[in-house]
Structure formats: structure tokens, C-alpha cells
N, CA and C atoms of all chains as a GROMACS GRO file, in nm:
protein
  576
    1UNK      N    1   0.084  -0.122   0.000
    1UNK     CA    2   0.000   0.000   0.000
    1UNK      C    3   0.086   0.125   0.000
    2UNK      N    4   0.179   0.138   0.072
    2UNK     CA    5   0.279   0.269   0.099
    2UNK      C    6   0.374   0.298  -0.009
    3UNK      N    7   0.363   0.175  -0.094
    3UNK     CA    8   0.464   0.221  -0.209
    3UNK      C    9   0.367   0.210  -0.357
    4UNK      N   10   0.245   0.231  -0.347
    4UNK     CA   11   0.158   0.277  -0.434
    4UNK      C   12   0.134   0.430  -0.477
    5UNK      N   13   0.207   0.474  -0.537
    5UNK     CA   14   0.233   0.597  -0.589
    5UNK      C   15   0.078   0.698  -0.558
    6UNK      N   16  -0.035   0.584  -0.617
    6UNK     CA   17  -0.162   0.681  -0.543
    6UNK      C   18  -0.190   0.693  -0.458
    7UNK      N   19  -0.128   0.594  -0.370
    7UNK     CA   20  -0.254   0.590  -0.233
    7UNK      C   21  -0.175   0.694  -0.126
    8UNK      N   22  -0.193   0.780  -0.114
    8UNK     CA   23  -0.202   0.890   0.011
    8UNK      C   24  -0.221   0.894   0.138
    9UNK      N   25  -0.066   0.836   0.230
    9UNK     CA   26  -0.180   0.842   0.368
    9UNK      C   27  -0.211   0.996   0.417
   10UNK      N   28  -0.272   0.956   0.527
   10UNK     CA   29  -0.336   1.097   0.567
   10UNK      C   30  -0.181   1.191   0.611
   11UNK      N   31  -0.114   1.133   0.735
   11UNK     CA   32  -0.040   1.218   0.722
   11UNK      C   33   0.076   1.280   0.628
   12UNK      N   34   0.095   1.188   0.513
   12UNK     CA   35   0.128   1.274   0.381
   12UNK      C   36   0.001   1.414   0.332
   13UNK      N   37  -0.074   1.334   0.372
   13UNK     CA   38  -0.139   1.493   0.298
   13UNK      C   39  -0.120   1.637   0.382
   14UNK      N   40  -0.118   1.585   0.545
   14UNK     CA   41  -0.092   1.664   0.621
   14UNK      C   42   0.058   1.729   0.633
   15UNK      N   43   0.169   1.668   0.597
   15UNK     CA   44   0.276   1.706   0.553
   15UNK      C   45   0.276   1.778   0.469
   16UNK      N   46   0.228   1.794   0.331
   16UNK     CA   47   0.160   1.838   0.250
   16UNK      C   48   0.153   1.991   0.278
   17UNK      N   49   0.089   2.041   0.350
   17UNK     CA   50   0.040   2.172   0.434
   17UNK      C   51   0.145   2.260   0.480
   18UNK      N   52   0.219   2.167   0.546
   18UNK     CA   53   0.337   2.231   0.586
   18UNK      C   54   0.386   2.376   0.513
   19UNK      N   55   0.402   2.482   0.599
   19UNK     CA   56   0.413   2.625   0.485
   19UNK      C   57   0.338   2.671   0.529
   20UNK      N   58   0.170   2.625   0.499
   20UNK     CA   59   0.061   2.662   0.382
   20UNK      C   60  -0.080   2.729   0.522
   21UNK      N   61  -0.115   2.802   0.542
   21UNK     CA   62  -0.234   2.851   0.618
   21UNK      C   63  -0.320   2.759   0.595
   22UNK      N   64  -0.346   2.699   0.702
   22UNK     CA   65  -0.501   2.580   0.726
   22UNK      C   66  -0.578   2.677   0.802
   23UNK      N   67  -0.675   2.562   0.797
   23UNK     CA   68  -0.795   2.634   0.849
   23UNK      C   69  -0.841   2.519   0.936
   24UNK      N   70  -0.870   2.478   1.073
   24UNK     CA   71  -0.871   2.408   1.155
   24UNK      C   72  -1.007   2.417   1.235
   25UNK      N   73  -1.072   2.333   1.242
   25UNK     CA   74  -1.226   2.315   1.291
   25UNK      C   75  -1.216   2.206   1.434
   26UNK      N   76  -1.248   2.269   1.540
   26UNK     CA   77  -1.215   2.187   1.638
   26UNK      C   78  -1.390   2.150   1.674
   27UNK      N   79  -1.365   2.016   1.769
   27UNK     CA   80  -1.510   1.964   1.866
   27UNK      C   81  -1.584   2.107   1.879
   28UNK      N   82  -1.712   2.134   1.912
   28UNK     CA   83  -1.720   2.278   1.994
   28UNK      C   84  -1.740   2.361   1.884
   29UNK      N   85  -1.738   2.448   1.940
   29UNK     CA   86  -1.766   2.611   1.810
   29UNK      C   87  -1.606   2.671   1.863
   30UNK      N   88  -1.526   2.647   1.784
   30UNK     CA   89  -1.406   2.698   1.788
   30UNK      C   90  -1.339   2.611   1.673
   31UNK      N   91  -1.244   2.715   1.612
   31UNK     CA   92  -1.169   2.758   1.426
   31UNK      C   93  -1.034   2.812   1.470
   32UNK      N   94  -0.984   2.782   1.406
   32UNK     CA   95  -0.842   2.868   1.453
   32UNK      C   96  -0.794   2.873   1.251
   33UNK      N   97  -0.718   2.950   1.266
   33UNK     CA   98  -0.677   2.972   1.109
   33UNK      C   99  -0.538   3.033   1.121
   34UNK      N  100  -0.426   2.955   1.040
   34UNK     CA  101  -0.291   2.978   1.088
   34UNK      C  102  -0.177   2.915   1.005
   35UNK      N  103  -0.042   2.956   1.012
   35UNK     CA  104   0.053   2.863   0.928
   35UNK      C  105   0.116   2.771   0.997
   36UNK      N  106   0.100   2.616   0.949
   36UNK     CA  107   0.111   2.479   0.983
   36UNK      C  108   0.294   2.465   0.936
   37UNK      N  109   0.333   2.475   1.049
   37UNK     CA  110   0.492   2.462   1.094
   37UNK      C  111   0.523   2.323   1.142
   38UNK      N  112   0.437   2.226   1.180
   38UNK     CA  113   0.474   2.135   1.192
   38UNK      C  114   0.374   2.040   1.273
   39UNK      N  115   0.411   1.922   1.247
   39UNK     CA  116   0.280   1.837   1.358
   39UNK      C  117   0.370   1.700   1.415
   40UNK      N  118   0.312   1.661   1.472
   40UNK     CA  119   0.327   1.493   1.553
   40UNK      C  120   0.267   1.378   1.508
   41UNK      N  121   0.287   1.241   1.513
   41UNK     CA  122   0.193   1.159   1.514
   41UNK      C  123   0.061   1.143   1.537
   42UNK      N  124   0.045   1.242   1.683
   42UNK     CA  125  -0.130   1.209   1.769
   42UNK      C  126  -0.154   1.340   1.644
   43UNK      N  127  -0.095   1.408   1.564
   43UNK     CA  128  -0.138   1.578   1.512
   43UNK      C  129  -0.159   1.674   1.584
   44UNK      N  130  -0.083   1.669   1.690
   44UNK     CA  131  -0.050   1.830   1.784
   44UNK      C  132   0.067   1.868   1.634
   45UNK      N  133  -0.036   2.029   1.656
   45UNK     CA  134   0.010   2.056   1.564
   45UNK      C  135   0.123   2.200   1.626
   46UNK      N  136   0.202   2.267   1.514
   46UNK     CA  137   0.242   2.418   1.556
   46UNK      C  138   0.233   2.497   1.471
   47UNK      N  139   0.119   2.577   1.518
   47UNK     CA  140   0.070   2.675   1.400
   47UNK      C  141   0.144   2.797   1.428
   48UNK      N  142   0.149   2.896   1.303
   48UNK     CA  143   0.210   3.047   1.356
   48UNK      C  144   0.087   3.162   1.282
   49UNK      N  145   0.132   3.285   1.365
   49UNK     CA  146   0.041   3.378   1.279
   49UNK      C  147  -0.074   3.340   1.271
   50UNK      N  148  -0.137   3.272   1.431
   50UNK     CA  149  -0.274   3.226   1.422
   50UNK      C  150  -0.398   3.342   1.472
   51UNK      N  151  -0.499   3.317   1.383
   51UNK     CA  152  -0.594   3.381   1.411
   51UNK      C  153  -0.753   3.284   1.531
   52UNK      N  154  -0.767   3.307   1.610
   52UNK     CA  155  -0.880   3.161   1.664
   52UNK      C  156  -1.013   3.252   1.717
   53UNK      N  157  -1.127   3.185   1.662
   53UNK     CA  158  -1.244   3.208   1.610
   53UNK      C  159  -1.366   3.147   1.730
   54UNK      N  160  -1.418   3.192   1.821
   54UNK     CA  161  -1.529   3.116   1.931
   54UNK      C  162  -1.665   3.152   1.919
   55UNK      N  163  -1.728   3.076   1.933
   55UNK     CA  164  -1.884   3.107   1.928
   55UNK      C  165  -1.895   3.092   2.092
   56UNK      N  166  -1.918   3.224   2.134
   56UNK     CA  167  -1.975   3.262   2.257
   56UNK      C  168  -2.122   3.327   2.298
   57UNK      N  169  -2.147   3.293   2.417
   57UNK     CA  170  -2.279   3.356   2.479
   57UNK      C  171  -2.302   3.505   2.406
   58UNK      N  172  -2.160   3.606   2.430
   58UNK     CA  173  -2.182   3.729   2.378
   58UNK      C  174  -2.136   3.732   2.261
   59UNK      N  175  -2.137   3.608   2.171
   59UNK     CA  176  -2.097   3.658   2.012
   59UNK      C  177  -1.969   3.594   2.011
   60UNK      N  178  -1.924   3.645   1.855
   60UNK     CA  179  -1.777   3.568   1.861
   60UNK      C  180  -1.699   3.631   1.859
   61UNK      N  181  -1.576   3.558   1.936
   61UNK     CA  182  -1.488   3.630   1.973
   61UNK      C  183  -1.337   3.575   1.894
   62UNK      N  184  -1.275   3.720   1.860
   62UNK     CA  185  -1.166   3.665   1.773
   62UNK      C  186  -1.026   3.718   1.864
   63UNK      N  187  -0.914   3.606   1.859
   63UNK     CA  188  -0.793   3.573   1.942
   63UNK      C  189  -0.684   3.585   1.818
   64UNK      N  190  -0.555   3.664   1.840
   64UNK     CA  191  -0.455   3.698   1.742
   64UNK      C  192  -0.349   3.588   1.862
   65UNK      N  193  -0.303   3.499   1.789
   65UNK     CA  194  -0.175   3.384   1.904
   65UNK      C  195  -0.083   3.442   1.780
   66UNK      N  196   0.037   3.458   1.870
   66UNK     CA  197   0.177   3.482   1.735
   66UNK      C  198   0.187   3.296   1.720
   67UNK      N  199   0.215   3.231   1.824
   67UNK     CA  200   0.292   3.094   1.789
   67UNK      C  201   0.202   2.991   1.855
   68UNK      N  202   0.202   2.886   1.873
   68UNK     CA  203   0.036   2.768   1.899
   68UNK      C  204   0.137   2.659   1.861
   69UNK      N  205   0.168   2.588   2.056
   69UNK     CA  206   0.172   2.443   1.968
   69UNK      C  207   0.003   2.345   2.021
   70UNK      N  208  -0.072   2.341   1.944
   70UNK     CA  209  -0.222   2.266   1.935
   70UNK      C  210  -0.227   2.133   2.025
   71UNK      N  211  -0.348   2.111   2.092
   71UNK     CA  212  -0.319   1.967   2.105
   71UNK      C  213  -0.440   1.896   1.989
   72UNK      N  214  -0.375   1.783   1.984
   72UNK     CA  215  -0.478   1.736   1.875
   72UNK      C  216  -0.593   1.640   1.870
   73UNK      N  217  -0.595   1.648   2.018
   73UNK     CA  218  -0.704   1.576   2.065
   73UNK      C  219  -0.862   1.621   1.986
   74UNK      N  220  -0.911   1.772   1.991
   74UNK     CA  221  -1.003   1.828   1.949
   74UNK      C  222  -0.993   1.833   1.800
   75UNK      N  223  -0.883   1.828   1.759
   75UNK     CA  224  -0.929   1.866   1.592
   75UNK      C  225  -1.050   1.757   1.547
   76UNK      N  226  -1.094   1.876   1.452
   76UNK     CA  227  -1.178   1.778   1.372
   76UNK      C  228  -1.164   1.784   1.239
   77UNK      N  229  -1.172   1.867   1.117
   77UNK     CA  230  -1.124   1.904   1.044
   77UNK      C  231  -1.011   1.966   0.994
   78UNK      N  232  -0.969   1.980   0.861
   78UNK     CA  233  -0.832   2.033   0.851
   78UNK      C  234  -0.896   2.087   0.677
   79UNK      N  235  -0.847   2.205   0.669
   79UNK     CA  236  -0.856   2.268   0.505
   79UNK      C  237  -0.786   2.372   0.499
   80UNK      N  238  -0.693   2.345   0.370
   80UNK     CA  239  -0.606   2.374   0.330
   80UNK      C  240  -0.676   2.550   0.290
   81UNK      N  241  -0.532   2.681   0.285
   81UNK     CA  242  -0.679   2.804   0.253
   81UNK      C  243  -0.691   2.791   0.123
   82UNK      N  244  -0.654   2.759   0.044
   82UNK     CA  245  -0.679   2.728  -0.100
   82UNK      C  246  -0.856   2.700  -0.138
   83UNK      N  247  -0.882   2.603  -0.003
   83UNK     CA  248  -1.047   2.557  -0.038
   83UNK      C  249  -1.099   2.662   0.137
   84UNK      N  250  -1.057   2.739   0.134
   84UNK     CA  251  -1.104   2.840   0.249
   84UNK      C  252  -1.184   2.940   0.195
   85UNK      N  253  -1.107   3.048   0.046
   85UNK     CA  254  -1.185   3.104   0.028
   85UNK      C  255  -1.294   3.116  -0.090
   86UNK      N  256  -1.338   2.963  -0.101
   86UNK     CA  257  -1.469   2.897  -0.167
   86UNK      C  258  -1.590   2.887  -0.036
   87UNK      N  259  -1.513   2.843   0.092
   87UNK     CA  260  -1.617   2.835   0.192
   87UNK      C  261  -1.615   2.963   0.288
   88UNK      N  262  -1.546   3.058   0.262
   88UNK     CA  263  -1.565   3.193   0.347
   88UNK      C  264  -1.700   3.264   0.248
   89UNK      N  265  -1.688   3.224   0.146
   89UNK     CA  266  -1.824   3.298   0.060
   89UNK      C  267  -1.916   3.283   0.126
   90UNK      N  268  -1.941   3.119   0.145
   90UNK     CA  269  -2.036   3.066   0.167
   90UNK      C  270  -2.087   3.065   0.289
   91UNK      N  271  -1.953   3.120   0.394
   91UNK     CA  272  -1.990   3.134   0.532
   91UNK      C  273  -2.027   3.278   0.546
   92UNK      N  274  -1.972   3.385   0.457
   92UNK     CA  275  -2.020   3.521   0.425
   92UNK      C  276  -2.177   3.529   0.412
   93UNK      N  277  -2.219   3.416   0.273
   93UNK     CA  278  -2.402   3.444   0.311
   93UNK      C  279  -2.458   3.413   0.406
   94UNK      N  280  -2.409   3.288   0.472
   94UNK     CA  281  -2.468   3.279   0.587
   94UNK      C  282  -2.450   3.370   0.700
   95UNK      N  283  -2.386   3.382   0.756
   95UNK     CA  284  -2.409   3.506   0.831
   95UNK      C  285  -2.365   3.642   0.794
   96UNK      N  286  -2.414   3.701   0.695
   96UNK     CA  287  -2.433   3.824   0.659
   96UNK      C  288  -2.462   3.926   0.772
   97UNK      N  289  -2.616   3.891   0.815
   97UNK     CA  290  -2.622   3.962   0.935
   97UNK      C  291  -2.579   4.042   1.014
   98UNK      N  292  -2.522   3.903   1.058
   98UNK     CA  293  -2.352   3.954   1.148
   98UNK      C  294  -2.262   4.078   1.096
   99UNK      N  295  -2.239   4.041   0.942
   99UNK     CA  296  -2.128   4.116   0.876
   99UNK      C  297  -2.133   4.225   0.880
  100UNK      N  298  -2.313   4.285   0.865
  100UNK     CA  299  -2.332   4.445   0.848
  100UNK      C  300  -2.348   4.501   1.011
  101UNK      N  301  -2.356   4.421   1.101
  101UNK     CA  302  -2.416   4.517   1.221
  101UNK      C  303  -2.291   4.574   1.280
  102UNK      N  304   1.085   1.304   1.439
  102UNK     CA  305   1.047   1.224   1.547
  102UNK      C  306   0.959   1.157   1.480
  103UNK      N  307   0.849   1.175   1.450
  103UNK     CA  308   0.797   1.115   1.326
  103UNK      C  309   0.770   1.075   1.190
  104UNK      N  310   0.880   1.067   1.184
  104UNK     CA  311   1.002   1.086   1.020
  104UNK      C  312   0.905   1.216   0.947
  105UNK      N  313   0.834   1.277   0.956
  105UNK     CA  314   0.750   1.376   0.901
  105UNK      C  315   0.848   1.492   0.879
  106UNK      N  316   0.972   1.505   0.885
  106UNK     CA  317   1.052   1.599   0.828
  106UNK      C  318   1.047   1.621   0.719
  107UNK      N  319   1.068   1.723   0.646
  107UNK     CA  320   1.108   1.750   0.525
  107UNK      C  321   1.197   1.782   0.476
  108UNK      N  322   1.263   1.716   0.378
  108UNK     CA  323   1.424   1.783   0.331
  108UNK      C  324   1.441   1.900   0.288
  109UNK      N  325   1.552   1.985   0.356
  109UNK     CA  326   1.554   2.090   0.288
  109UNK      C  327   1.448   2.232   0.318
  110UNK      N  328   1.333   2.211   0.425
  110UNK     CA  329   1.276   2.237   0.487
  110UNK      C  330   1.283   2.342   0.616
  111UNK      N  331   1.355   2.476   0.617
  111UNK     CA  332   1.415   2.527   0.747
  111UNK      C  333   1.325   2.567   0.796
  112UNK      N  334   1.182   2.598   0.738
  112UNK     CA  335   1.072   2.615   0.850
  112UNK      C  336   0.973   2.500   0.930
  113UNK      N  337   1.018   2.370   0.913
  113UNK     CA  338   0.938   2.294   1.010
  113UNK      C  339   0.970   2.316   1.119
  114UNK      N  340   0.925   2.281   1.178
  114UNK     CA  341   0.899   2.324   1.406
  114UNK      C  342   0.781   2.194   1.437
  115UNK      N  343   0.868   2.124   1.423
  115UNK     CA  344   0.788   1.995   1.506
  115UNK      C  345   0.713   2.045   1.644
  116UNK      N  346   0.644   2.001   1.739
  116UNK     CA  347   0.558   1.971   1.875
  116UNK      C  348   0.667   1.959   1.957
  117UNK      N  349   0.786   1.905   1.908
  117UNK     CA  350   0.892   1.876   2.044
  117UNK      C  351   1.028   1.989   2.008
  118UNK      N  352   1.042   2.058   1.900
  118UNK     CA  353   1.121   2.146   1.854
  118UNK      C  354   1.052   2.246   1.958
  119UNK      N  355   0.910   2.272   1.945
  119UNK     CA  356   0.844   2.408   1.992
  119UNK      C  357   0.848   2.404   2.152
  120UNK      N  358   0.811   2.279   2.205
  120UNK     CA  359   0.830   2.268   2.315
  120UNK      C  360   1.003   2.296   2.379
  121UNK      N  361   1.089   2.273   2.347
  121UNK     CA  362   1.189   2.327   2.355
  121UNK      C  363   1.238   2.447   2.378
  122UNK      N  364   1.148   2.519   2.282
  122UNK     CA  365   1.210   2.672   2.239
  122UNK      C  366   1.133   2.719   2.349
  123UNK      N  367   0.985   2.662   2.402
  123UNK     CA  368   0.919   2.766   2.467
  123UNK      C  369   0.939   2.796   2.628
  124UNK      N  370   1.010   2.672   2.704
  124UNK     CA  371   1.058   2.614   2.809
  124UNK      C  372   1.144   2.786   2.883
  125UNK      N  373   1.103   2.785   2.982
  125UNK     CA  374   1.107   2.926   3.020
  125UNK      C  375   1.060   3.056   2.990
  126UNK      N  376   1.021   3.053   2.908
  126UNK     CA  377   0.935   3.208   2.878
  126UNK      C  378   0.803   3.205   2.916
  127UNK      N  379   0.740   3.335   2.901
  127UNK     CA  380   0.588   3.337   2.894
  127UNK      C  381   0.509   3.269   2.801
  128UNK      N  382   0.434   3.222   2.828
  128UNK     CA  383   0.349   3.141   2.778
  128UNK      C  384   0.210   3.164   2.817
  129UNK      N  385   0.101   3.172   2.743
  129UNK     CA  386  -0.074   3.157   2.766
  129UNK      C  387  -0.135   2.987   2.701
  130UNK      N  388  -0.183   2.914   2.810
  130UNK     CA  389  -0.204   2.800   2.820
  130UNK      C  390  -0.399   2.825   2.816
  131UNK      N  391  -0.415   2.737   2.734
  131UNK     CA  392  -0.565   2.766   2.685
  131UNK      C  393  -0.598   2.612   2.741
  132UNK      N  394  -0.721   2.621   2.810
  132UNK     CA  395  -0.771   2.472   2.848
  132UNK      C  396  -0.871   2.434   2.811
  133UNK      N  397  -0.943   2.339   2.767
  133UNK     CA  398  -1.023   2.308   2.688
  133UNK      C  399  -1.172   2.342   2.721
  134UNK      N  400  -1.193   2.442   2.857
  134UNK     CA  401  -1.292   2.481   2.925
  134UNK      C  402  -1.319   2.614   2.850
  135UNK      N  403  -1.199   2.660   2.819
  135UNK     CA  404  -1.175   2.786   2.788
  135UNK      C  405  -1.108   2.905   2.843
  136UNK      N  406  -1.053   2.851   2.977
  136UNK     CA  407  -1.008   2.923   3.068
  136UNK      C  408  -0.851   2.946   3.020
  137UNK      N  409  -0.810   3.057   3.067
  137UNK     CA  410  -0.635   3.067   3.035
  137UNK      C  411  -0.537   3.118   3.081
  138UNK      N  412  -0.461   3.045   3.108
  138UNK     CA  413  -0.364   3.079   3.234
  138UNK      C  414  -0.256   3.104   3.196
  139UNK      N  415  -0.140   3.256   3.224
  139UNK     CA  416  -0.069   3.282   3.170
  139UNK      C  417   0.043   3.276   3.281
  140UNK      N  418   0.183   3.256   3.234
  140UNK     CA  419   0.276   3.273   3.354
  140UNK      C  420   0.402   3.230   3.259
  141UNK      N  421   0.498   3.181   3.366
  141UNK     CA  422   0.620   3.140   3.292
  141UNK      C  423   0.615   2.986   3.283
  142UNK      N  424   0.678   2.905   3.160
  142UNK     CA  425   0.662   2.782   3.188
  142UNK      C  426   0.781   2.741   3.217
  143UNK      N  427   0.791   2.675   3.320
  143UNK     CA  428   0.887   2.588   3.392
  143UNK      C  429   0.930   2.476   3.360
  144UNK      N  430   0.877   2.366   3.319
  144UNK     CA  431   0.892   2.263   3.267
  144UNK      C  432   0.709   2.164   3.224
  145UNK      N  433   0.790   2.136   3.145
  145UNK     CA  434   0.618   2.051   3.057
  145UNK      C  435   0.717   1.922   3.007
  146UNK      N  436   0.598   1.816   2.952
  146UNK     CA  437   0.639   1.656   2.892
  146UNK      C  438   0.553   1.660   2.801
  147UNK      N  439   0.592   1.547   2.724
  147UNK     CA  440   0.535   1.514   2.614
  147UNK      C  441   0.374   1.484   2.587
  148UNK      N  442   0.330   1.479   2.753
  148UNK     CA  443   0.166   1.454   2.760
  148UNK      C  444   0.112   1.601   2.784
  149UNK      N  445   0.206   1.706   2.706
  149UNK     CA  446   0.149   1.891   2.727
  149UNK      C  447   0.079   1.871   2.923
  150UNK      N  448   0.131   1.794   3.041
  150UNK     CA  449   0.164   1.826   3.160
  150UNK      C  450   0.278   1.951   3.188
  151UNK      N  451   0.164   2.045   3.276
  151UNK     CA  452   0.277   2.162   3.288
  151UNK      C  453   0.300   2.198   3.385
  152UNK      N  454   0.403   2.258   3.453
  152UNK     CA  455   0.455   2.336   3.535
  152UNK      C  456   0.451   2.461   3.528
  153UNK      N  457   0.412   2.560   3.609
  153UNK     CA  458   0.422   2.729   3.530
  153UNK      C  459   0.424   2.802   3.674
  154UNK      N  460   0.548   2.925   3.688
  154UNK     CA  461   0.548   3.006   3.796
  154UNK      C  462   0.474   3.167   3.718
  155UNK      N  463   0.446   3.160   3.787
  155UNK     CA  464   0.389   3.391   3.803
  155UNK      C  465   0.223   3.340   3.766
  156UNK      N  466   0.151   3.185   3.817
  156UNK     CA  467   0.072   3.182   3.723
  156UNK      C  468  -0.062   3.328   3.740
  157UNK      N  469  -0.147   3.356   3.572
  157UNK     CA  470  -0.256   3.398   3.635
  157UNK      C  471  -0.356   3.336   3.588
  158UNK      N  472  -0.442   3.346   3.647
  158UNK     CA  473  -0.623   3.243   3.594
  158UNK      C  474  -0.694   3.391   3.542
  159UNK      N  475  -0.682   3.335   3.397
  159UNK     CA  476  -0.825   3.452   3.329
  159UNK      C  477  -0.936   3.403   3.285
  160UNK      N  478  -1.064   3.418   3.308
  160UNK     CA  479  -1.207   3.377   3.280
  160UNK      C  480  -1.261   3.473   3.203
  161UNK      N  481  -1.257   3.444   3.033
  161UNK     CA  482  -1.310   3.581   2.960
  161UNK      C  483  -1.274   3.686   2.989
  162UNK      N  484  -1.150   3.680   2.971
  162UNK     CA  485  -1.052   3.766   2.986
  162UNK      C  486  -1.017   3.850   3.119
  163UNK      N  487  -1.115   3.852   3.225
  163UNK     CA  488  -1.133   3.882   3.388
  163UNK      C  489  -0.970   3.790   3.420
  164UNK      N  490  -0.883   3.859   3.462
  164UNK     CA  491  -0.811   3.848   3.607
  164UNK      C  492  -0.890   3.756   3.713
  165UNK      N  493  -0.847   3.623   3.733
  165UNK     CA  494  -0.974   3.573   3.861
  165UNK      C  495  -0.864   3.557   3.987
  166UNK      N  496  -0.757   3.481   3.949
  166UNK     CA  497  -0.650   3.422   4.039
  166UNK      C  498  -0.506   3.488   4.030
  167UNK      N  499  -0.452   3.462   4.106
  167UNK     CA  500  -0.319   3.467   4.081
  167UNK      C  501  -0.222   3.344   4.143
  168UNK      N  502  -0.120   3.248   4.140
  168UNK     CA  503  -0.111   3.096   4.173
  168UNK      C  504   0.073   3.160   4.182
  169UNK      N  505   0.128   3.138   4.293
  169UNK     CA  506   0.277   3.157   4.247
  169UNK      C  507   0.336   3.023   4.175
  170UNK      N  508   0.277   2.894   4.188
  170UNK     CA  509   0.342   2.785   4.093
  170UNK      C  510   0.180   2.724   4.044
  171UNK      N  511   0.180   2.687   4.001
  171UNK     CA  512   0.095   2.574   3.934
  171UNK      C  513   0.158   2.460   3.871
  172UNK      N  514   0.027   2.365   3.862
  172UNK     CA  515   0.047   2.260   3.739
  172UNK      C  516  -0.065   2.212   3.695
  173UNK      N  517  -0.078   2.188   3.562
  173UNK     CA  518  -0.150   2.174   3.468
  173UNK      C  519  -0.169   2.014   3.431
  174UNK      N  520  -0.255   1.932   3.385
  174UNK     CA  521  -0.250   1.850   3.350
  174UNK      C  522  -0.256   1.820   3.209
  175UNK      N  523  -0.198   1.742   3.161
  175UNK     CA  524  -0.148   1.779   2.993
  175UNK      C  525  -0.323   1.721   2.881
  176UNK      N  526  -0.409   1.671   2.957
  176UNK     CA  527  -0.556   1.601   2.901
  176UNK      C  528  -0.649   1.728   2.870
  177UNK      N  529  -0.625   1.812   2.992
  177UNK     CA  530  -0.667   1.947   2.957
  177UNK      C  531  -0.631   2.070   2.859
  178UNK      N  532  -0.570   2.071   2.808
  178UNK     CA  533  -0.490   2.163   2.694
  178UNK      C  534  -0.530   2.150   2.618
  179UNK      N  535  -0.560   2.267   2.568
  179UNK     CA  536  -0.618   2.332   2.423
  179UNK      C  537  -0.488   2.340   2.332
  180UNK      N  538  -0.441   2.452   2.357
  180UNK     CA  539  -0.299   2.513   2.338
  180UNK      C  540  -0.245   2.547   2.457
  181UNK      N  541  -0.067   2.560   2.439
  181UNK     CA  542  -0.004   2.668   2.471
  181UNK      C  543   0.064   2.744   2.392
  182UNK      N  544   0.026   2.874   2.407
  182UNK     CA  545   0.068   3.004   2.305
  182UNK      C  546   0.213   3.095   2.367
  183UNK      N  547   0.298   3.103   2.278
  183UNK     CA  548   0.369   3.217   2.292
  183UNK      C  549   0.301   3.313   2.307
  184UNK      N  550   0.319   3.444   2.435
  184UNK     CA  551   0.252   3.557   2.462
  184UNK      C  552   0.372   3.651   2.433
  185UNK      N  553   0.432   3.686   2.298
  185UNK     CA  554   0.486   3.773   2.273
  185UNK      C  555   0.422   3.915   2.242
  186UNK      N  556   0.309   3.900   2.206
  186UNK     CA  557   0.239   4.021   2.198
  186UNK      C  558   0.100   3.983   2.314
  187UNK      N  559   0.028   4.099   2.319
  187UNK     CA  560  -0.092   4.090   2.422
  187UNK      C  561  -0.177   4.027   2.326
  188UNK      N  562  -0.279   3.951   2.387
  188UNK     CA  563  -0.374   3.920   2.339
  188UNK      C  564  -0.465   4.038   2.293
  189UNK      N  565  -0.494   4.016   2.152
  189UNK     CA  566  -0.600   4.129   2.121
  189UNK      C  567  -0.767   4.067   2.056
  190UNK      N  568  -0.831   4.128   2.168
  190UNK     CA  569  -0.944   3.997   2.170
  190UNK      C  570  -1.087   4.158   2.106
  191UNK      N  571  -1.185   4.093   2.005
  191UNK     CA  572  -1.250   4.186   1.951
  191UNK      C  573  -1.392   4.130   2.054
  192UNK      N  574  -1.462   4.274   2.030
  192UNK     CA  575  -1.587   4.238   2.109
  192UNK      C  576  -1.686   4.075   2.067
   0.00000   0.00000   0.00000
């Protein structure tokens, strides 16, 4: 399987990233968005230049981290920003609302 | 450590590279409650278990505690953040 030129494991794709601003969807209403410097086996990751995103009682609240090493217990998703700003549109109509008040 | 290096690569920063670098400085430790405790870190392991002196306990951003040592248990961790700049948190 590993020396099948197609088959992709996951953490190749996650290697992959390395460089590159992900966009990170944890358990919970919490996003963090940041550059993927490196990860582990379990995927504790170390993001830089992170931005992190909460859905709170009073609204959401946005967190500037210079450096993040993650644990990777919570992740749930992972997207590359390449396919970020196809779904920021889409998160734009949806809460519009928000956008203008 | 997990052959996940890359050749040629001078910006990877592995989990155990970062842990390294961060070992004495300030640090903001995010717990999976949401709570976040800032101080110096003293020593941490590979299960993100921490040690931290000057600690403080912030609850939505409120000042609650102040701890001259703590320790953290590494199951609880969100992150720990370099606090080189202040946190700048929007309404």
C-alpha cells in the first residue's frame, strides 16, 4: 500500500500543508486559522500567525496567538486556505447579518 | 520524530522542537474549558503536563487568580501560546 504511488496516507497529505495557512475546525464552536509549521503523530500541531475564532454567549470572539503548539485531541477538520476562500463565501451568506451590524 | 521531516525544509517546528524553544518564557495556556492561564513555563512533557510560575487564571478575559506555581495536567490543553504580543481579543 505505501509504495503505491496513489494511495495517500493521511499524514502525507498533512505534511503536505506544511508552509501553507489551514484552516482548523475543532469539537465545539471553535476555528483557529494559521501557518502549519509542523505536527506529531497524535497531530498536535504548531501553527504560527494564528488567528482563533469562538462562538460565545456574547458573540464571537476573535484571538490573534503569534505561535500555537495545538493539542490534537479536538481537531476535527483540517482545510487547506486554497479551499477556504470557496467556503468563506459561503460562510459570508450565511451570516451576513452579522457582517453588516 | 515522526520521520514527518522535510528535506531541505528550514521552516518545520515539530511539537517537540516548539516545546523546547518555549521552556522558560511566557506562555498563555488555553484549556479546553476555555479558561487561560498565563505565567512562565517551567517545565512541561510530552503529555502537554505543565509546570508554570507567576501563574494567572483569566475567565473571559477577567483576572480571577493569581497561583505563584501551578500545574497543569497535559488532558486538559487546548494550546499553549507564545505571549509575545498581548492578546488582542474583539468584542
Amino acid at each position: 500500500m505505501a509504495n503505491n504511488p496513489s494511495q495517500l496516507l493521511p499524514s502525507e497529505l498533512i505534511d503536505r500543508c506544511i508552509g501553507s495557512k489551514i484552516w482548523v475546525i475543532m469539537k465545539g464552536d471553535k476555528e483557529l486559522v494559521g501557518t502549519l509549521r509542523g505536527f506529531d503523530v497524535y497531530v498536535n500541531m504548531v501553527l504560527e500567525d494564528v488567528t482563533e475564532y469562538e462562538i460565545t454567549a456574547e458573540g464571537r470572539r476573535i484571538t490573534k496567538l503569534d505561535q500555537i503548539l495545538l493539542n490534537g485531541n479536538n481537531i476535527a477538520i483540517l482545510f487547506l486556505a486554497s479551499v477556504i476562500l470557496i467556503l468563506a463565501i459561503i460562510w459570508l451568506h450565511a451570516v451576513g447579518p452579522w457582517w453588516f451590524s | 520524530m515522526s520521520g514527518t521531516e522535510k528535506a531541505g525544509s528550514g521552516t518545520t517546528k515539530t511539537p517537540a522542537d516548539f516545546l523546547k524553544s518555549i521552556r522558560g518564557r511566557p506562555v498563555v495556556v488555553k484549556l479546553n474549558s476555555g479558561v487561560d492561564y498565563r505565567g512562565i513555563l517551567a517545565c512541561l512533557d510530552g503529555y502537554m503536563n505543565i509546570a508554570m510560575e507567576q501563574t494567572e487564571e483569566y475567565v473571559n478575559g477577567q483576572l480571577k487568580n493569581k497561583y505563584g506555581d501551578a500545574f497543569i495536567r497535559g488532558n486538559n490543553v487546548l494550546y499553549i501560546s507564545t505571549s509575545k504580543r498581548t492578546l488582542a481579543e474583539g468584542a
